[in-house]
TORTOR-252087 format. One record per residue (C-alpha): residue number from 1; chain; x negated, y, z negated. Coordinates in steps of 0.001 Angstrom, whole numbers, plus 500000, padded with zeros to 6 digits. Example, Ala and Ser with C-alpha at 12.3 -4.5 7.8 and 13.67 -1.06 7.14 Angstrom:
<kolba><kollo>1</kollo><nufi>A</nufi><c1>487700</c1><c2>495500</c2><c3>492200</c3></kolba>
<kolba><kollo>2</kollo><nufi>A</nufi><c1>486330</c1><c2>498940</c2><c3>492860</c3></kolba>
***
This chain:
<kolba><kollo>1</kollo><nufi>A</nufi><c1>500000</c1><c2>500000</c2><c3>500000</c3></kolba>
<kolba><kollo>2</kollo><nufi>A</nufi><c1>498369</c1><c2>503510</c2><c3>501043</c3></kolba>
<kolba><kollo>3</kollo><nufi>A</nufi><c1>499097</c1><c2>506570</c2><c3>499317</c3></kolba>
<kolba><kollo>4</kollo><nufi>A</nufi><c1>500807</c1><c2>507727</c2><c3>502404</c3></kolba>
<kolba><kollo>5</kollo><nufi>A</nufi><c1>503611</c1><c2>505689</c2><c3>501500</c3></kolba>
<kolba><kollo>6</kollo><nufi>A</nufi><c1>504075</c1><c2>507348</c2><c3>497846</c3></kolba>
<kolba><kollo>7</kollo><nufi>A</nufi><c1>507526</c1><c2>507868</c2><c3>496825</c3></kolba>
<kolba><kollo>8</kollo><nufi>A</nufi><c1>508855</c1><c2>511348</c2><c3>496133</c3></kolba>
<kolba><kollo>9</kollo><nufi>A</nufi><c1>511468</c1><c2>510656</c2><c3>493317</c3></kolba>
<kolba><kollo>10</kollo><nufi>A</nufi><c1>511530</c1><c2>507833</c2><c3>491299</c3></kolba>
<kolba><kollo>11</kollo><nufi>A</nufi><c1>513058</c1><c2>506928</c2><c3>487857</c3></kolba>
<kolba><kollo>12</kollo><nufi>A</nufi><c1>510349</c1><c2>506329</c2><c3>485769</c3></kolba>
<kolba><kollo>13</kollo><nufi>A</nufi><c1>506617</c1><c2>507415</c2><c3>487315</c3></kolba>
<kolba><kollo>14</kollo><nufi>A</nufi><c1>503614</c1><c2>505770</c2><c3>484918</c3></kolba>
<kolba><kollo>15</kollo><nufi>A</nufi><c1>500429</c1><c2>507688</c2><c3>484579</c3></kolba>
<kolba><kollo>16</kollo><nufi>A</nufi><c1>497887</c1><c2>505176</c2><c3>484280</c3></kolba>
<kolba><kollo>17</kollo><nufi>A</nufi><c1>496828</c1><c2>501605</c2><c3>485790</c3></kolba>
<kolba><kollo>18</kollo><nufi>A</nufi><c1>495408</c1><c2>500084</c2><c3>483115</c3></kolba>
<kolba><kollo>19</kollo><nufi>A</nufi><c1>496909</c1><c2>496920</c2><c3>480639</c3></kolba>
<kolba><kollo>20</kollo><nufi>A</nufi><c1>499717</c1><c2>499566</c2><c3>479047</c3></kolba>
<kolba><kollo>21</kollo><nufi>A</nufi><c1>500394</c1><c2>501058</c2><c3>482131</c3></kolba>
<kolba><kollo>22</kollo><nufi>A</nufi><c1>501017</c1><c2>498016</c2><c3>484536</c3></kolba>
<kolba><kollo>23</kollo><nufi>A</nufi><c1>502730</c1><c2>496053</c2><c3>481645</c3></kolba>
<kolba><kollo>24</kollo><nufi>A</nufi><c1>505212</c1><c2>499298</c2><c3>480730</c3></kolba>
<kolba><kollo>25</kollo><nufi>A</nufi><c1>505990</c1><c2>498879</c2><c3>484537</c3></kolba>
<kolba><kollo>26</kollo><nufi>A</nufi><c1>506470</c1><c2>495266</c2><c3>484507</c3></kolba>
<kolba><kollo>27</kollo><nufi>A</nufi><c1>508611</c1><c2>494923</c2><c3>481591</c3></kolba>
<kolba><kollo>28</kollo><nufi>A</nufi><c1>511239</c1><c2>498224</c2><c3>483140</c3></kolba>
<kolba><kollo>29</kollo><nufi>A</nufi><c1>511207</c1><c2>496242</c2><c3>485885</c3></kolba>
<kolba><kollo>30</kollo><nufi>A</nufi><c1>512217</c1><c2>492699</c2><c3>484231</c3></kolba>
<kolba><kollo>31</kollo><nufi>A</nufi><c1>515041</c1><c2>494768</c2><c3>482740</c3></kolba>
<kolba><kollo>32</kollo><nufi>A</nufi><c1>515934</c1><c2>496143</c2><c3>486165</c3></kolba>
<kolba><kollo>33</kollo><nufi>A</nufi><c1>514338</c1><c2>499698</c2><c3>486696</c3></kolba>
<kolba><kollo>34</kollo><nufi>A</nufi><c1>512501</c1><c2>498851</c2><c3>489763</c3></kolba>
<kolba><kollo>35</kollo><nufi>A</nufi><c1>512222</c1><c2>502474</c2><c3>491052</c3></kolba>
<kolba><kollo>36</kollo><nufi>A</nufi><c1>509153</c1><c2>502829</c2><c3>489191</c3></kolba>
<kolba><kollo>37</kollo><nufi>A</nufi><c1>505358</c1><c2>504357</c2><c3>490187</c3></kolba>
<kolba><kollo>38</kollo><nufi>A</nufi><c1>502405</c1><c2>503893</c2><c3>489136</c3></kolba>
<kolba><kollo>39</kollo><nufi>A</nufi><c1>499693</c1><c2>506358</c2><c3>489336</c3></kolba>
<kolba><kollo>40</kollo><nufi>A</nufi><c1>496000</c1><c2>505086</c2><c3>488757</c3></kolba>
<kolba><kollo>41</kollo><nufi>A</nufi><c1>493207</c1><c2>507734</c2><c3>489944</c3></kolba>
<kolba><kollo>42</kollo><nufi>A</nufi><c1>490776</c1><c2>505524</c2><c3>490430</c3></kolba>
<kolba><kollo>43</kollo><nufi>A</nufi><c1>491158</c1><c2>501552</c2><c3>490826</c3></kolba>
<kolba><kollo>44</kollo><nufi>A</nufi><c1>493569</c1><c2>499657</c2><c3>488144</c3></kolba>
<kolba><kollo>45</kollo><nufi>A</nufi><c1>491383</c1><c2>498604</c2><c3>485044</c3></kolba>
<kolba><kollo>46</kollo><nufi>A</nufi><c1>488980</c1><c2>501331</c2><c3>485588</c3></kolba>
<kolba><kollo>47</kollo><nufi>A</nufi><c1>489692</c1><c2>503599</c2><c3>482494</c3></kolba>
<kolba><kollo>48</kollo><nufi>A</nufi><c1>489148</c1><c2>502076</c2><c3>478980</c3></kolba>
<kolba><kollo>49</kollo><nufi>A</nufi><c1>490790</c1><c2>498358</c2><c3>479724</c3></kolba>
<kolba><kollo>50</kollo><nufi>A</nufi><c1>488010</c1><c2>496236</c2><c3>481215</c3></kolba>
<kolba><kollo>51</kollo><nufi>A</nufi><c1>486322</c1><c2>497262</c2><c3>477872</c3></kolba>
<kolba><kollo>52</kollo><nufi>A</nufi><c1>488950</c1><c2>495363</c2><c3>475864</c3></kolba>
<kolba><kollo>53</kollo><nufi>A</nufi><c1>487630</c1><c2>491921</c2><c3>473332</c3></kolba>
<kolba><kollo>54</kollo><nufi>A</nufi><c1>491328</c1><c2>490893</c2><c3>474189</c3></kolba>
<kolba><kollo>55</kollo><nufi>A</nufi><c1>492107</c1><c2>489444</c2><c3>471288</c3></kolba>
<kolba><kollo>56</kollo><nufi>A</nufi><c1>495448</c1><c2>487984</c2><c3>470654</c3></kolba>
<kolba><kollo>57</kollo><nufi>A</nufi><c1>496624</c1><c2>487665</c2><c3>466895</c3></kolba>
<kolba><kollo>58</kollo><nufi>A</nufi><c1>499518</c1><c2>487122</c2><c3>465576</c3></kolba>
<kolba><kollo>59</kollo><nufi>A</nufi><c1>498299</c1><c2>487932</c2><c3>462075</c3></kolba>
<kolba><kollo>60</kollo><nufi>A</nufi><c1>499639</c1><c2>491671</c2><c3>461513</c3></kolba>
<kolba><kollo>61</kollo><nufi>A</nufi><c1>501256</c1><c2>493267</c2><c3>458944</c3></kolba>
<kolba><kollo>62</kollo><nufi>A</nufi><c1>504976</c1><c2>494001</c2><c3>459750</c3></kolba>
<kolba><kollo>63</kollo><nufi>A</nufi><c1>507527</c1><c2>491901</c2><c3>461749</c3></kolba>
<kolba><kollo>64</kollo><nufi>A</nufi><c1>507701</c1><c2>494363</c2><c3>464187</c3></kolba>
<kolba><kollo>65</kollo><nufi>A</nufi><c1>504315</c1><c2>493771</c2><c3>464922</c3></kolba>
<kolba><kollo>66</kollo><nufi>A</nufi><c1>504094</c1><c2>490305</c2><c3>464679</c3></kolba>
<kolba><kollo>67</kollo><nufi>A</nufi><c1>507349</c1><c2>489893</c2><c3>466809</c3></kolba>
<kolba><kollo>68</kollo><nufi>A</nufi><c1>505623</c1><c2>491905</c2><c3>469949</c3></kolba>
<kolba><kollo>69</kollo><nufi>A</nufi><c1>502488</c1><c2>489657</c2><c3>469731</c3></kolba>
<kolba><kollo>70</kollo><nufi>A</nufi><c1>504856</c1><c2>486748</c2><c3>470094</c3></kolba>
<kolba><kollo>71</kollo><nufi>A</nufi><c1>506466</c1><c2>487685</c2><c3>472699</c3></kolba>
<kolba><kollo>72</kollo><nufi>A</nufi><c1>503410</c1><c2>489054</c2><c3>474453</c3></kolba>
<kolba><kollo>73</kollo><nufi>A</nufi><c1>502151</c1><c2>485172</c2><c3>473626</c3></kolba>
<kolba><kollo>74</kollo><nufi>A</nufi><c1>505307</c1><c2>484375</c2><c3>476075</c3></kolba>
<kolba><kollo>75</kollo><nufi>A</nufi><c1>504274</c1><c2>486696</c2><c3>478364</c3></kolba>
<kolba><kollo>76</kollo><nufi>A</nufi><c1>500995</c1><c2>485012</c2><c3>478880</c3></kolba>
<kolba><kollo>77</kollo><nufi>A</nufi><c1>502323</c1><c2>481828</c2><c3>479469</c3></kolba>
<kolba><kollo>78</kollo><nufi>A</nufi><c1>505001</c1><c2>482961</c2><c3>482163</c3></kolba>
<kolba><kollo>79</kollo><nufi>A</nufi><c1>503265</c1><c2>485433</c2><c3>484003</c3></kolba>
<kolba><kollo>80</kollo><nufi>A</nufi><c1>500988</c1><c2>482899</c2><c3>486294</c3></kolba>
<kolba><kollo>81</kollo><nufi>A</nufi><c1>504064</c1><c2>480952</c2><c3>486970</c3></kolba>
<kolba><kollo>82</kollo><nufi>A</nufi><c1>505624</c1><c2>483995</c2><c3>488287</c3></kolba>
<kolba><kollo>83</kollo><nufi>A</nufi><c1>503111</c1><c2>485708</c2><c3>489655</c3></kolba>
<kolba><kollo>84</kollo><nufi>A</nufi><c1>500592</c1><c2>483009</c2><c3>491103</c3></kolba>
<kolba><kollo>85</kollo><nufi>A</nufi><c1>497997</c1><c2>484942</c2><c3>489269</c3></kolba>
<kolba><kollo>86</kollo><nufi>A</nufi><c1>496221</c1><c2>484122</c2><c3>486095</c3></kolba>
<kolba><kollo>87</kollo><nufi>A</nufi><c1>495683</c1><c2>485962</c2><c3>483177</c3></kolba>
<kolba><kollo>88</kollo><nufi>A</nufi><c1>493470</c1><c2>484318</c2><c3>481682</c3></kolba>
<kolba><kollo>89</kollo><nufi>A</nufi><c1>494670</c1><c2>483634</c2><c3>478695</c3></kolba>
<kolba><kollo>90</kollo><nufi>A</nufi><c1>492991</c1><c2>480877</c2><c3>476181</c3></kolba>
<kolba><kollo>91</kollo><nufi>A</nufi><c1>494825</c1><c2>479407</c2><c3>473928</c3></kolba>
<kolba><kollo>92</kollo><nufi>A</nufi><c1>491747</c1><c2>478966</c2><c3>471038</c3></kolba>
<kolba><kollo>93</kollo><nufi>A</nufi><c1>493701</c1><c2>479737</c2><c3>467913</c3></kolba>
<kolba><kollo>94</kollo><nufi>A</nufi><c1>491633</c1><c2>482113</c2><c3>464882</c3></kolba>
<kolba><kollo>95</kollo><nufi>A</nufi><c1>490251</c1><c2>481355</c2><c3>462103</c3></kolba>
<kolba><kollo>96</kollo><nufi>A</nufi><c1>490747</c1><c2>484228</c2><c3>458968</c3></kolba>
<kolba><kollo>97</kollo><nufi>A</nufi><c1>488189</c1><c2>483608</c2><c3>455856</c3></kolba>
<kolba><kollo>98</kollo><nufi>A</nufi><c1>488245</c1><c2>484639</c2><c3>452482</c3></kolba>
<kolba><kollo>99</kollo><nufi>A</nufi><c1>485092</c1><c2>484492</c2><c3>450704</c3></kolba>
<kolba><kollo>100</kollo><nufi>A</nufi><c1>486750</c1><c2>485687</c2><c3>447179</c3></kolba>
<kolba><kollo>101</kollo><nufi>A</nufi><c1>489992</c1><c2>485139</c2><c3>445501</c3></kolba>
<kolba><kollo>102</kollo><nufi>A</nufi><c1>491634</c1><c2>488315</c2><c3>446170</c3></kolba>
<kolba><kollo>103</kollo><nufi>A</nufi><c1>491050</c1><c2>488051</c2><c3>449882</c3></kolba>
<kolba><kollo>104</kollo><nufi>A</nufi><c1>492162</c1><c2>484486</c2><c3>449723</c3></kolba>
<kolba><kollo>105</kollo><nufi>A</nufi><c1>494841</c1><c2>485836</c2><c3>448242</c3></kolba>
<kolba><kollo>106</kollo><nufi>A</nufi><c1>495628</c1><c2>488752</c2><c3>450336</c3></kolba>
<kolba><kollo>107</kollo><nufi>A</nufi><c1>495242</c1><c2>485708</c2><c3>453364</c3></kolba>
<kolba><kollo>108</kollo><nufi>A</nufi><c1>497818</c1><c2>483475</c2><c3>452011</c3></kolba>
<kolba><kollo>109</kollo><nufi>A</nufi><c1>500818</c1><c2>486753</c2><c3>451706</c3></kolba>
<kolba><kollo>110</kollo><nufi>A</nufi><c1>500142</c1><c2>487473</c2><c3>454943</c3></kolba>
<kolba><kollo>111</kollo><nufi>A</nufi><c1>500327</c1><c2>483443</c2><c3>456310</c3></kolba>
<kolba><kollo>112</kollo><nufi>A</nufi><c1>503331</c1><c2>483566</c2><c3>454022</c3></kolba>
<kolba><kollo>113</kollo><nufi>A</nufi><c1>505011</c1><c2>486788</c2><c3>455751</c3></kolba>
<kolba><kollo>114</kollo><nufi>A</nufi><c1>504116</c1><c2>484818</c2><c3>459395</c3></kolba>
<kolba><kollo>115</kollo><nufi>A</nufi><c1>506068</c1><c2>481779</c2><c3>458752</c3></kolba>
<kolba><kollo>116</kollo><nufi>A</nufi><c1>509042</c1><c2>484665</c2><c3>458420</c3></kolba>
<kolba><kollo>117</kollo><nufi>A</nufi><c1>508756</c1><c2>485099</c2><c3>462040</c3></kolba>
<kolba><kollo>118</kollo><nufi>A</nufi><c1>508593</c1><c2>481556</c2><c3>462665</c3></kolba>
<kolba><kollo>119</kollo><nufi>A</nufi><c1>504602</c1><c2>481859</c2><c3>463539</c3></kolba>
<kolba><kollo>120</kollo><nufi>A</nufi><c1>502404</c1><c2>478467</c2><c3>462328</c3></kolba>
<kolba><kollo>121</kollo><nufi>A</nufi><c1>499554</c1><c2>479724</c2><c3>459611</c3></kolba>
<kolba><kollo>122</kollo><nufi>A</nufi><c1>497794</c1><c2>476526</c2><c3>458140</c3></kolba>
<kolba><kollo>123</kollo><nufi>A</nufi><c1>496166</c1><c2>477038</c2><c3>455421</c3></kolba>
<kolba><kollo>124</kollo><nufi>A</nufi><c1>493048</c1><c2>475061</c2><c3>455403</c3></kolba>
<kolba><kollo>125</kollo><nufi>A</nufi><c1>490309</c1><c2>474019</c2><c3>452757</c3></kolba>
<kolba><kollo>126</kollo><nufi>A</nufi><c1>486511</c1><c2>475458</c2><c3>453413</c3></kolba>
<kolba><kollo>127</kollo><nufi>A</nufi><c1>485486</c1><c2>471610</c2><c3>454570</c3></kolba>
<kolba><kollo>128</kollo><nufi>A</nufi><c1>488694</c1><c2>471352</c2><c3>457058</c3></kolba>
<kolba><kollo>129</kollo><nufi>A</nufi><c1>487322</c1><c2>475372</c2><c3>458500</c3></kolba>
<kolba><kollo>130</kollo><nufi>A</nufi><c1>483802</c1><c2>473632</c2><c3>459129</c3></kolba>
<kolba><kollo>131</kollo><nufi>A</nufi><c1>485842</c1><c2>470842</c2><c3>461391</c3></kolba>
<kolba><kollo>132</kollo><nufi>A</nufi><c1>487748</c1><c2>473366</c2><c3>463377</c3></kolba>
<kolba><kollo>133</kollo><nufi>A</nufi><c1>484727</c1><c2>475432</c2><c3>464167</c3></kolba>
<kolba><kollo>134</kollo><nufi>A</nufi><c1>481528</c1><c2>473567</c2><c3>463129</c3></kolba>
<kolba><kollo>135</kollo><nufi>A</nufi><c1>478623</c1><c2>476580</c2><c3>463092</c3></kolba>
<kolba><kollo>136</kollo><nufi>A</nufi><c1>480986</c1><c2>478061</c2><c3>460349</c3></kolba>
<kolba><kollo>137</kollo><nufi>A</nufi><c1>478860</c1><c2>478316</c2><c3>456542</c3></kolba>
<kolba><kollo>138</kollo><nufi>A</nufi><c1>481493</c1><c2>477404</c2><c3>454398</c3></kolba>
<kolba><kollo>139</kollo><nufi>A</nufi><c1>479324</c1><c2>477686</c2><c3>451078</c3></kolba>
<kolba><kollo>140</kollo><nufi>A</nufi><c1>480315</c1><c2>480353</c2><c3>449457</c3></kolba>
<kolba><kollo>141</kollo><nufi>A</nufi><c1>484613</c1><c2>480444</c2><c3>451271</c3></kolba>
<kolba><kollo>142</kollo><nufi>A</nufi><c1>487528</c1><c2>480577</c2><c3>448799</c3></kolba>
<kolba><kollo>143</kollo><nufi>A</nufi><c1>489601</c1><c2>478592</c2><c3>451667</c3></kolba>
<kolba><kollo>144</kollo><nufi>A</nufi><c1>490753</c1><c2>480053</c2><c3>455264</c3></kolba>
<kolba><kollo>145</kollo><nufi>A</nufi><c1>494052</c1><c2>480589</c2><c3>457495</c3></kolba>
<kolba><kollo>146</kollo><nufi>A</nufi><c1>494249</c1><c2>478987</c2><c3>460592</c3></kolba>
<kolba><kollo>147</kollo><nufi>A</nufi><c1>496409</c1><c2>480133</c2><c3>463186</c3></kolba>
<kolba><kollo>148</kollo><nufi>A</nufi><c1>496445</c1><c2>477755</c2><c3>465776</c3></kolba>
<kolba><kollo>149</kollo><nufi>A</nufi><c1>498482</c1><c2>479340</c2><c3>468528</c3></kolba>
<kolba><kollo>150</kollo><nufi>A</nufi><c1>496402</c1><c2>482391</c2><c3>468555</c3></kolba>
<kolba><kollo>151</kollo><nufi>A</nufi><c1>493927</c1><c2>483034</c2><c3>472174</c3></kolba>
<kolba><kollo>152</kollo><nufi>A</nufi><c1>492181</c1><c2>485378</c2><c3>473844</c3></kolba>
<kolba><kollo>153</kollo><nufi>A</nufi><c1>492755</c1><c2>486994</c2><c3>477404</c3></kolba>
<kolba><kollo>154</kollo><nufi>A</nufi><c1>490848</c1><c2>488881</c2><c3>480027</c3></kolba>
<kolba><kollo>155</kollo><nufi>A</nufi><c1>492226</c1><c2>492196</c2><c3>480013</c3></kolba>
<kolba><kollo>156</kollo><nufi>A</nufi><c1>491384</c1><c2>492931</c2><c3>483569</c3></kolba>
<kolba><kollo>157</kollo><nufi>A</nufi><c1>493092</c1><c2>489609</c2><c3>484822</c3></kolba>
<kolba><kollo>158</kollo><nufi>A</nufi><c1>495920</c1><c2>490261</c2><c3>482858</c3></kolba>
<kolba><kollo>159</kollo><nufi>A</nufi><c1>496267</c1><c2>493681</c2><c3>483996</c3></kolba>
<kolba><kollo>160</kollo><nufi>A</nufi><c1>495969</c1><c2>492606</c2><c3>488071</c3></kolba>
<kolba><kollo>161</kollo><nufi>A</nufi><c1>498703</c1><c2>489817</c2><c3>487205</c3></kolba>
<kolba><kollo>162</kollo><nufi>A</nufi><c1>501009</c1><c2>492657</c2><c3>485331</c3></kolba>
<kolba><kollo>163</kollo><nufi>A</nufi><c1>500903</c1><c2>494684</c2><c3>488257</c3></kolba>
<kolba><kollo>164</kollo><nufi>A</nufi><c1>501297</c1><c2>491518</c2><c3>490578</c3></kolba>
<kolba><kollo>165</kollo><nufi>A</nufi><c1>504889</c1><c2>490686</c2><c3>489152</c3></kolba>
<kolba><kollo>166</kollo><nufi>A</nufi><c1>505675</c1><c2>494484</c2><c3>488894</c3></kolba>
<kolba><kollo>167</kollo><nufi>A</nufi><c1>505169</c1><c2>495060</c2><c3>492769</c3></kolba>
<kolba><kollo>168</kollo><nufi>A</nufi><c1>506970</c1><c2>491340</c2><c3>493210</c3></kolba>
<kolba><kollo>169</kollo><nufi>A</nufi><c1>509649</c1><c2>493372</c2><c3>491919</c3></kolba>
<kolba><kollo>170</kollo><nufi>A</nufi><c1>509782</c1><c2>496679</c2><c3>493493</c3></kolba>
<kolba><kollo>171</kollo><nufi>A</nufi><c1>507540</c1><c2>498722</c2><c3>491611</c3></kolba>
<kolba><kollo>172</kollo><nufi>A</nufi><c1>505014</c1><c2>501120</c2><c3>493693</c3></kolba>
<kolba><kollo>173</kollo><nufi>A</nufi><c1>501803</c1><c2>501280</c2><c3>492283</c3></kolba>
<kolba><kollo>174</kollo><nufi>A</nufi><c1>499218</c1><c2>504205</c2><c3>493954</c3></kolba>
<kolba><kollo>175</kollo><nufi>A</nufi><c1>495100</c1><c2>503715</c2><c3>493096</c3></kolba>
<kolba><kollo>176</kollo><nufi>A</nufi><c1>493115</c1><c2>506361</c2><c3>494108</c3></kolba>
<kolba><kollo>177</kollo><nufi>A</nufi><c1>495637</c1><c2>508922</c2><c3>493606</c3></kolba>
<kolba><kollo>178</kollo><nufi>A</nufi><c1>494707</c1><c2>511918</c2><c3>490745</c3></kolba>
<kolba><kollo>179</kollo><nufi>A</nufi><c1>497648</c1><c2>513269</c2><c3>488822</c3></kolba>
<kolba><kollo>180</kollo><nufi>A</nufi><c1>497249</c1><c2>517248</c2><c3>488614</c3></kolba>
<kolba><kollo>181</kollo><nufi>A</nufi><c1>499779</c1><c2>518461</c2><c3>486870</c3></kolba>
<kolba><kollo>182</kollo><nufi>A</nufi><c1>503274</c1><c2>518339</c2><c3>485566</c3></kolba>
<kolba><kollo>183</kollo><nufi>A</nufi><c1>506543</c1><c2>519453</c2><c3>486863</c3></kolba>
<kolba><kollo>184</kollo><nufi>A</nufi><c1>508722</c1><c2>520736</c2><c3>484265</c3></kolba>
<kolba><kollo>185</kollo><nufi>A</nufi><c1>512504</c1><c2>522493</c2><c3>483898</c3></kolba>
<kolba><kollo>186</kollo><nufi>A</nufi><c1>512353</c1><c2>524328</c2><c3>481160</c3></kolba>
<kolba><kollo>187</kollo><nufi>A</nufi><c1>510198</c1><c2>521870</c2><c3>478314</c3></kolba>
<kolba><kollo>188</kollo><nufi>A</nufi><c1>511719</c1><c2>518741</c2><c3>480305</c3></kolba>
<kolba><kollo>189</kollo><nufi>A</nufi><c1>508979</c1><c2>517292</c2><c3>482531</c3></kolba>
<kolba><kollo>190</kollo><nufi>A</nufi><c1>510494</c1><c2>516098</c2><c3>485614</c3></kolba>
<kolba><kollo>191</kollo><nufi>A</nufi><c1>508011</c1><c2>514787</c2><c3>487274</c3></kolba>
<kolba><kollo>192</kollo><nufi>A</nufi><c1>504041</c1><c2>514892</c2><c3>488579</c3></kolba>
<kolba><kollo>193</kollo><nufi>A</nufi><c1>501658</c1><c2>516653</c2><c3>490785</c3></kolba>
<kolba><kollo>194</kollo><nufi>A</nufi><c1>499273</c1><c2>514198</c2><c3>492527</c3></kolba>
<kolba><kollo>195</kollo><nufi>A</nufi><c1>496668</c1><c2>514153</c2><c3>495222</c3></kolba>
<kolba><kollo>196</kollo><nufi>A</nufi><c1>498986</c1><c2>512611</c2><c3>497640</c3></kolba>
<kolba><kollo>197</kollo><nufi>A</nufi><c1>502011</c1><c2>515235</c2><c3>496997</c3></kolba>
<kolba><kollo>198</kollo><nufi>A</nufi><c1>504625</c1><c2>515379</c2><c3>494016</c3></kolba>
<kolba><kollo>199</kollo><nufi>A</nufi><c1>507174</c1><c2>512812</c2><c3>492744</c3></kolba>
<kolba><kollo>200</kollo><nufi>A</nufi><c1>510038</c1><c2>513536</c2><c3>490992</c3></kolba>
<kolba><kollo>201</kollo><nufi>A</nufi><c1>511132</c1><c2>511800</c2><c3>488368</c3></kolba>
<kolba><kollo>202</kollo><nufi>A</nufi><c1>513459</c1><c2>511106</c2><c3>485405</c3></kolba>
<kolba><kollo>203</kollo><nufi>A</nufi><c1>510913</c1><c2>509978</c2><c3>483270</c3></kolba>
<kolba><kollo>204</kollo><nufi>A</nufi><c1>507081</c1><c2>510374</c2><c3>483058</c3></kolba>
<kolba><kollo>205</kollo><nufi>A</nufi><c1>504954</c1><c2>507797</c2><c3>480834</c3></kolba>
<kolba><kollo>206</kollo><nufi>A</nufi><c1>501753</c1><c2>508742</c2><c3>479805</c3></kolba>
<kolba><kollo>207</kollo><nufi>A</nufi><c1>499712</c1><c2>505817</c2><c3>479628</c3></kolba>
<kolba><kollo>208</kollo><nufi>A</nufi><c1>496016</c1><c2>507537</c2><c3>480088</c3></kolba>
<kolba><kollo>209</kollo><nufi>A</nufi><c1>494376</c1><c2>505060</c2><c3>477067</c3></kolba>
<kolba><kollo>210</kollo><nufi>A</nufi><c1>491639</c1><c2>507293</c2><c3>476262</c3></kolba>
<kolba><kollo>211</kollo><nufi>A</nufi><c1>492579</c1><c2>510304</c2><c3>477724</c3></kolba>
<kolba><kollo>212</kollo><nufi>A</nufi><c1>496006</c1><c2>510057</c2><c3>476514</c3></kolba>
<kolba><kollo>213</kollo><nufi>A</nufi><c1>495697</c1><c2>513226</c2><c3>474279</c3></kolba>
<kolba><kollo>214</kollo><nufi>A</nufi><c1>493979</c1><c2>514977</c2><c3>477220</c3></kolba>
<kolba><kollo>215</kollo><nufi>A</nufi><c1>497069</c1><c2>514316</c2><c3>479392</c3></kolba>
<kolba><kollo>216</kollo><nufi>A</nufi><c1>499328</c1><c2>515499</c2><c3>476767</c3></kolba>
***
């Protein structure tokens, strides 16, 4: 897709091609707002995303929290089946260590408040930690958490398979095109200036990771 074809107006345009971006696209898009843009200045994944560990926990501290990793865990498993393009998601499970009793402590609330949201947390002895990841020195551990459904992804694979099932359905996403400014009626912003002309829209998302403030 060139920029030539860029859209004018659009419902929703999304500043930014990188993981937050591409998946805010995705998911308006599952929920049927297809007339959707993405703007990415450079290439997608070129900003502050290909720098990501892409670590996938479930071990966080509200159920809000814990409910998006879950279904961002779903996510991962349906996207290549969708898409035809991996993620790369591993499915290695984490290991969480206390080496004192107020941190094993602390560890076993929070295993506690996971099994709330339905998410397996083992809790394991120091001996059972060495089996599940045998450099471990388990001398001086109180005991350990095991999630077992826990992974890691590549945040640039996931990112090109996010924007693979957003184009699959209908979303326009523009690389190499600079945003430049804002259009605004009043202190709405309706829409954005760009290197390849202005789009209209009802709704502008800044997703700029780094430069987020910046953009604001």
């Amino acid at each position: 897709m060139t920029n030539a074809t860029a859209a004018r107006t659009a419902r929703v345009v999304v500043v930014g091609g990188g993981v937050a971006g591409c998946s805010t696209a995705y998911h308006l898009a599952k929920h049927g707002w297809t007339d959707v843009v993405v703007v990415e200045r450079r290439k997608l994944t070129s900003g502050t995303t290909w720098h990501a560990a892409g670590l996938i926990t479930t071990a966080r501290p509200t159920f809000g929290t814990r409910e998006i990793v879950q279904r961002s865990l779903q996510v991962f498993e349906s996207l290549e089946r969708e898409t035809g393009f991996s993620p790369g998601f591993e499915r290695t499970g984490t290991l969480h260590l206390a080496d004192d009793e107020a941190r094993w402590e602390e560890l076993r609330r929070a295993a506690s408040a996971a099994h709330g949201n339905g998410i397996r947390a083992e809790l394991v002895t120091p001996d059972d930690a060495v089996k599940l990841f045998p450099p471990l020195y388990a001398g001086d551990l109180a005991g350990a958490v095991h999630y077992p459904d826990d992974g890691r992804g590549n945040a640039t694979d996931t990112t090109m398979a996010l924007a693979a099932g957003a184009r699959q359905l209908g979303v326009t996403i523009l690389e190499n095109t600079t945003v430049t400014g804002l259009r605004r009626h009043g202190n709405a912003v309706t829409g954005v200036d760009t290197s390849a002309g202005s789009i209209e829209a009802e709704y502008v998302v800044n997703a700029t990771g780094m430069w987020g403030r910046e953009f604001g």
